[in-house]
C-alpha positions as CSV (number, residue, x, y, z in Angstrom):
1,X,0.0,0.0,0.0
2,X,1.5,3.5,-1.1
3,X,2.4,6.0,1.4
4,X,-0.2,8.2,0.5
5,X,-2.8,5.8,0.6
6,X,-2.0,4.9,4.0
7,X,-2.6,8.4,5.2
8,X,-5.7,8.9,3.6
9,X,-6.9,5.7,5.3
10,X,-5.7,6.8,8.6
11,X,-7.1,10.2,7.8
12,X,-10.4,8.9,7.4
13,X,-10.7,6.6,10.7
14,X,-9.4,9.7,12.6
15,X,-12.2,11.8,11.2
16,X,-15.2,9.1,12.2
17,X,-13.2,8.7,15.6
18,X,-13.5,12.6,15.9
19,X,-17.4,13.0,14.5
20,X,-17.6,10.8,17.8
21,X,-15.8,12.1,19.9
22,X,-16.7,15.8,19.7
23,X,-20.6,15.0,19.5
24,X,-19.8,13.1,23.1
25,X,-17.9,16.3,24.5
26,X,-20.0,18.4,22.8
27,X,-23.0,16.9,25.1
28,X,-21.3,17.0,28.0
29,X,-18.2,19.4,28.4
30,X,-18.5,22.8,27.3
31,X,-15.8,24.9,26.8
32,X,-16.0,28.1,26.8
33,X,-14.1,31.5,29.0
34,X,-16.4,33.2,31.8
35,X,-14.9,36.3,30.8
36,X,-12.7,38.2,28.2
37,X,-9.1,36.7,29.1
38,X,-5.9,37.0,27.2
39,X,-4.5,34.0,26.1
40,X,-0.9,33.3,24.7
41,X,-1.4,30.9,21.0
42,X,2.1,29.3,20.4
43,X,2.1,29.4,16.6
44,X,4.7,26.9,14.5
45,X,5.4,28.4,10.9
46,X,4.1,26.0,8.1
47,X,6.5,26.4,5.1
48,X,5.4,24.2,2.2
49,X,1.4,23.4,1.1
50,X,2.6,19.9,-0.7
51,X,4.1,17.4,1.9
52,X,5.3,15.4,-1.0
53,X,7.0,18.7,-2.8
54,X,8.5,21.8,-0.7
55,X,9.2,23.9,-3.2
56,X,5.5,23.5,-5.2
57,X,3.6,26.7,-4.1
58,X,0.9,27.2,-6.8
59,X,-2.4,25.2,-6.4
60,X,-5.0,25.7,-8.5
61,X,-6.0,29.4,-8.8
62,X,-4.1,30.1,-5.5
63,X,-0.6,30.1,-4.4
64,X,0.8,29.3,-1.2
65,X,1.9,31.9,1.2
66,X,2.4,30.2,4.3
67,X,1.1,28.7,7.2
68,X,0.7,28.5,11.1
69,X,0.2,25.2,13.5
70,X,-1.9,26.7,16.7
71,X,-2.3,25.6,20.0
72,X,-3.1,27.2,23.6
73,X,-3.0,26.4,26.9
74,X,-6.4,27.8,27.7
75,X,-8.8,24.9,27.8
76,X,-11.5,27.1,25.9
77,X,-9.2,28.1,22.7
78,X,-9.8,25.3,20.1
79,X,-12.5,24.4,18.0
80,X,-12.2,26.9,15.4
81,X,-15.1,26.4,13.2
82,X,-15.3,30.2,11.5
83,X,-13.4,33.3,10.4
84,X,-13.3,36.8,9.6
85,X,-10.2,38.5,9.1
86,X,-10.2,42.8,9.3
87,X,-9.6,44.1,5.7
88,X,-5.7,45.1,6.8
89,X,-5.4,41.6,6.9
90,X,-3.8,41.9,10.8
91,X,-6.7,41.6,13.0
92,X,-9.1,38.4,13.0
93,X,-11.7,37.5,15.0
94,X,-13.2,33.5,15.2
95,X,-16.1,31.7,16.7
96,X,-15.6,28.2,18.1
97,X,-17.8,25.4,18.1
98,X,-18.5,25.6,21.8
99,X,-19.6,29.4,22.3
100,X,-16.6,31.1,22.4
101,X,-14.9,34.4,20.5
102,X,-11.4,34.0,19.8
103,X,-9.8,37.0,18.0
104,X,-6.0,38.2,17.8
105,X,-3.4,39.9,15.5
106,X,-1.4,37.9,12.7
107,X,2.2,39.2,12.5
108,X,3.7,38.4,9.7
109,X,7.6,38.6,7.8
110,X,8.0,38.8,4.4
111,X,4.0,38.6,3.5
112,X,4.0,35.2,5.2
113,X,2.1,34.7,8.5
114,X,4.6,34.0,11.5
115,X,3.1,33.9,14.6
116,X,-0.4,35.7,16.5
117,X,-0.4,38.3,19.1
118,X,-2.9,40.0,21.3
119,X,-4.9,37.3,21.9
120,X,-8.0,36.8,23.9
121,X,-10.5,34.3,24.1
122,X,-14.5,35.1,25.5
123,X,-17.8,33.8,25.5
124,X,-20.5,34.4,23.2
125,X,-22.7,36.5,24.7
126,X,-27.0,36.5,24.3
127,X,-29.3,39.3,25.0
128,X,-29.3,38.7,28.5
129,X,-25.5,39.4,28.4
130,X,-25.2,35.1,29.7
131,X,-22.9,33.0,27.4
132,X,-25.2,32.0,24.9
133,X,-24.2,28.4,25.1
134,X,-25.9,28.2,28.3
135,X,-29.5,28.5,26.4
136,X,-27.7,25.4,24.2
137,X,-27.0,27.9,21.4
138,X,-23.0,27.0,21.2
139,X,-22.4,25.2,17.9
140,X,-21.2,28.2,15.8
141,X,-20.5,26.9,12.4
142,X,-20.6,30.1,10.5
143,X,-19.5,33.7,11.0
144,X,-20.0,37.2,8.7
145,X,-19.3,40.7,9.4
146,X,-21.1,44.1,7.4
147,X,-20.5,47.7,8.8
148,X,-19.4,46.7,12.4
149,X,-22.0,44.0,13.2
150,X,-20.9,40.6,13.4
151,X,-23.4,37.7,12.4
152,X,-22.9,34.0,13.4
153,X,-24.9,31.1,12.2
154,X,-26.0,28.4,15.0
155,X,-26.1,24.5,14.1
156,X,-29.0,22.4,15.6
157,X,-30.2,26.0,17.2
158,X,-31.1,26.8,13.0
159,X,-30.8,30.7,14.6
160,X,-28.6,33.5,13.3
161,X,-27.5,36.6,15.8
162,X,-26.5,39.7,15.2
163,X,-23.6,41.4,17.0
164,X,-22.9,45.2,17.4
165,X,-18.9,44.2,17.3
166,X,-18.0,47.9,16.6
167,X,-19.5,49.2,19.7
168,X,-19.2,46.3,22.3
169,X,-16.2,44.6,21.4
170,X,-16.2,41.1,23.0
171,X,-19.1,42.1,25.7
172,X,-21.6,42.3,22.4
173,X,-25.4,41.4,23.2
174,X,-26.2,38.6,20.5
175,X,-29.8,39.7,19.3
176,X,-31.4,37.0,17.2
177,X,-32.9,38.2,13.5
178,X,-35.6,36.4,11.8
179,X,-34.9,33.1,10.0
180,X,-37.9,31.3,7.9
181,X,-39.7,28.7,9.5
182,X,-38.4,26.0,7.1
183,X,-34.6,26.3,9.0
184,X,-36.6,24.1,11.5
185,X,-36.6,21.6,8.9
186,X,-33.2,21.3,8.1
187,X,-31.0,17.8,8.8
188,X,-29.7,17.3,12.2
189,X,-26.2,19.0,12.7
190,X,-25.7,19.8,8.4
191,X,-27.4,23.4,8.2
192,X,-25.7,26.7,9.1
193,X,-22.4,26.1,7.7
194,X,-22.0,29.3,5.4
195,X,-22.9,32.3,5.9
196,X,-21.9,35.7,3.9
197,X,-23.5,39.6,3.8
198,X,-22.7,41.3,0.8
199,X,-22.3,45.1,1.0
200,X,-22.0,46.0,-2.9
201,X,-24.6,44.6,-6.0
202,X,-27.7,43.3,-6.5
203,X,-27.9,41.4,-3.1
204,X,-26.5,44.3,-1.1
205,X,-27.9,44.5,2.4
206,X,-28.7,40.9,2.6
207,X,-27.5,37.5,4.4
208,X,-26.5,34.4,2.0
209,X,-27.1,31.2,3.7
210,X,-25.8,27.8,2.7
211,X,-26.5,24.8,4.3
212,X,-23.8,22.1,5.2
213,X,-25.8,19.4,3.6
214,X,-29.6,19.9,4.2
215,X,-31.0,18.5,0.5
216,X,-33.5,19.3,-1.8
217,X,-35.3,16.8,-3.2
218,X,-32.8,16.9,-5.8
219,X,-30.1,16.2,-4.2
220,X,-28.9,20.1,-4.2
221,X,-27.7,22.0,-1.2
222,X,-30.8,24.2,0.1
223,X,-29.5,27.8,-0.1
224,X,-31.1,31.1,1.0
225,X,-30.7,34.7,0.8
226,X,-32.6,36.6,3.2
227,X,-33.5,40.1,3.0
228,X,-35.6,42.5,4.8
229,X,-38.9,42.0,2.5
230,X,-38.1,38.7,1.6
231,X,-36.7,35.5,0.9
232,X,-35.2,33.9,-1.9
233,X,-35.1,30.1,-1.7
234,X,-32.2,28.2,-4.1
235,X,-30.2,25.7,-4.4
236,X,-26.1,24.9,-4.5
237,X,-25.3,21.9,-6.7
238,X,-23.5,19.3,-4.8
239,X,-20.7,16.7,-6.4
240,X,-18.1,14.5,-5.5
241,X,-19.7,13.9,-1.8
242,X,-18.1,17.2,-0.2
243,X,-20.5,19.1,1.8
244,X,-20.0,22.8,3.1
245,X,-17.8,23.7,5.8
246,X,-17.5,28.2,5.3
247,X,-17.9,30.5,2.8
248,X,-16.8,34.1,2.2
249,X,-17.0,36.9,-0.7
250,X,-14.2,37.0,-2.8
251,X,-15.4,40.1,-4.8
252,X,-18.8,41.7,-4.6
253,X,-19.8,39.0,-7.2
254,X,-18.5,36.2,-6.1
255,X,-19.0,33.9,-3.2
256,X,-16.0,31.4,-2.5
257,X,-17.7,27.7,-1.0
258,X,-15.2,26.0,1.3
259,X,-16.1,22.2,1.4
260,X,-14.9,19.4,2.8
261,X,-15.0,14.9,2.1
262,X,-14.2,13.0,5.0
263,X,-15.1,9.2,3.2
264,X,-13.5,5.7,4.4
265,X,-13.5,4.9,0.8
266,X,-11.6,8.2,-0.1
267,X,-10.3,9.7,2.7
268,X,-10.2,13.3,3.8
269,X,-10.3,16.3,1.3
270,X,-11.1,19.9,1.0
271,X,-12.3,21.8,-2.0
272,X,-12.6,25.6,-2.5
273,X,-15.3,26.8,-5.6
274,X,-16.2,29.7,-7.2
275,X,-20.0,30.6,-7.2
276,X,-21.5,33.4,-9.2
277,X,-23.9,35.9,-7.4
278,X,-25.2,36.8,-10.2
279,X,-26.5,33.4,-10.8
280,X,-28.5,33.7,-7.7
281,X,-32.0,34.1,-8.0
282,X,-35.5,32.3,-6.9
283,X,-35.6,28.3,-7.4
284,X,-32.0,28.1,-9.3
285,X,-29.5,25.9,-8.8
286,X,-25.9,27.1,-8.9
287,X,-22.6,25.5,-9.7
288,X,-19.3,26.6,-9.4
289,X,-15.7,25.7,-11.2
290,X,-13.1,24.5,-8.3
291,X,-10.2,26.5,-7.7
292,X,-8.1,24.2,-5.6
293,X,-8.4,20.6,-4.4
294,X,-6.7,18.6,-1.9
295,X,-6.3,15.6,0.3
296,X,-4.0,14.2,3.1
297,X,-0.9,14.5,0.8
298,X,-0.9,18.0,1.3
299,X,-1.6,20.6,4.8
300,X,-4.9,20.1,5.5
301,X,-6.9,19.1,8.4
302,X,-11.0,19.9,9.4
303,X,-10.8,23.1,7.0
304,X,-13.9,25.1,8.9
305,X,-13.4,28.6,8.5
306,X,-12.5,31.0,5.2
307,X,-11.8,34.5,4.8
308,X,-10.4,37.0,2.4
309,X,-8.9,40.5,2.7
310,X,-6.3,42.0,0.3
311,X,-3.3,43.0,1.6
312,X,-0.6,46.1,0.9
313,X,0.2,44.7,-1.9
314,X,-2.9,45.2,-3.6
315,X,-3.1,40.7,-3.5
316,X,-6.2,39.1,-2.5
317,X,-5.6,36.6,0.4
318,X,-7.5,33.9,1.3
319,X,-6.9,32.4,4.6
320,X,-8.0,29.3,6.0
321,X,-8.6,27.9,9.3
322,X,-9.3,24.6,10.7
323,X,-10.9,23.0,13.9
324,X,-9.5,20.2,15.8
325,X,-12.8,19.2,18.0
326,X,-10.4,19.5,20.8
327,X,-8.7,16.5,20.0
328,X,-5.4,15.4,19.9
329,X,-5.3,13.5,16.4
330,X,-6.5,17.1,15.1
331,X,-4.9,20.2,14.2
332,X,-5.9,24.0,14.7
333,X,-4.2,25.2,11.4
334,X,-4.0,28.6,9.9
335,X,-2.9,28.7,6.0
336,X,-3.0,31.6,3.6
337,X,-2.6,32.0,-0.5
338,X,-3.3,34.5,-2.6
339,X,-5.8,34.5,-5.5
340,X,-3.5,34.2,-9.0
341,X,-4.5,36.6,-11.3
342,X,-6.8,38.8,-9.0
């Protein structure tokens, strides 16, 4: 058996072992700060993308620019499961899977990411200014930002909330919004995966909502945009057995689909596509062309988070984070690239 085919059969086991394992702790530790607290995150560099080939950096449409191994003392920090990153590209701030707000500043040398500062970890906080994980609202899958207010999507809760960041900081009041009645009917722990709020073109104003994998009778991924008068019902095709881990806007057109396969026939693998906003519109179904692919050969690990921002250089950056259900098998990763050609 090759080398490669070994890992991606020990990658696969490890991911059933950790679906497991993190519902188990999910339903009966949770982890999250009682306060704002600053945390140290020891960061090792990641040099290379291709464990096979050091000096490979393009992939696809994007080219590596480096990469960061986390890991914290604090028993809350892990868990990583969303992503926004400030438009300097510096500041970030993260939702974990158990209720918590992680955020910090990226230092970096030579464009590449080197190591985080000024961290601080805190809990989620509901209207009643209690962690909202105590109402059982603490599987935050998905996590947008527009003009200040932060917006995280809830798994199993189906509820999105609405944070004045800009004011409050990491003691923001979480006010739910409105959600249509049909998020009840999504499948169990496969819904609020992606989330993204366009502030430029035709959906301006409104939240993008794709599920993780809650189907249509087709077999597509049911999809919403929801604005203020109403709500536009769609679909996102789905292939090759990935389902939908994050999403962010790549342009004020485009929406970039992180996805992720985690198969004991065909191991672990992420995907990144490109899907037009312009195709958007009531009962379509949308596709998307891939713009990288990869598997265990190569840095990868629970991919859960995306973001973009575009950097003194004028480069558009993607950067990618991943959550290691506070395991030890798993890794909390940070990796950027840069969009070739954008």
């Amino acid at each position: 058996m090759s080398t490669r085919r070994r890992w991606l059969n020990v990658g696969a086991v490890c991911a059933a072992v950790a679906l497991v394992a993190s519902t188990l702790a999910l339903a009966n530790v949770l982890r999250y700060p009682a306060a704002p607290t600053r945390i140290e995150i020891t960061a090792i560099p990641i040099t290379s993308f291709d464990n096979r080939d050091p000096t490979r950096t393009r992939f696809g449409d994007l080219e590596f620019r480096g990469g960061l191994e986390l890991s914290s003392r604090h028993p809350a920090f892990g868990g990583i499961s969303s992503l926004h990153v400030e438009p300097d590209g510096n500041r970030f701030i993260a939702a974990t899977d158990r209720g918590s707000w992680v955020r910090g500043r990226i230092i970096y040398r030579d464009g590449r990411p080197v190591s985080i500062a000024d961290a601080e970890i805190a809990p989620i906080l509901g209207a009643d200014g209690r962690p909202l994980a105590e109402h059982g609202w603490y599987d935050v899958e998905s996590l947008t930002e527009r003009d200040g207010n932060l917006y995280i999507g809830i798994e199993r809760a189906e509820q999105i909330v609405r944070f004045d960041y800009r004011r409050d900081g990491l003691r923001a009041r979480g006010q739910p919004i409105d959600v249509p009645a049909d998020f009840k009917t999504f499948t169990y722990n496969k819904s609020l995966e992606c989330l993204a709020a366009p502030r430029e073109g035709v959906l301006a104003g409104a939240l993008i909502v794709v599920t993780e994998r809650s189907l249509d009778n087709a077999g597509n991924l049911r999809s919403f945009v929801l604005s203020t008068d109403r709500v536009t019902r769609f679909g996102v095709k789905r292939s090759d057995d990935f389902d939908v881990s994050d999403c962010t806007l790549l342009s004020p057109g485009e929406l970039l689909l992180l996805e992720r396969r985690a198969s004991p026939a065909r191991g672990i693998a992420i995907r990144i596509r490109r899907i037009p906003l312009a195709d958007i519109r009531e009962g379509a179904v949308v596709d998307g062309r891939s713009t990288i692919e990869a598997d265990l050969a190569y840095q990868i690990d629970n991919m859960e988070g995306i973001a973009v921002h575009r950097n003194s250089a004028g480069e558009m950056i993607v950067t990618l984070v991943s959550d290691d259900n506070f395991l030890i098998i798993q890794r909390n990763l940070l990796l950027q690239f840069s969009v070739v050609g954008e």
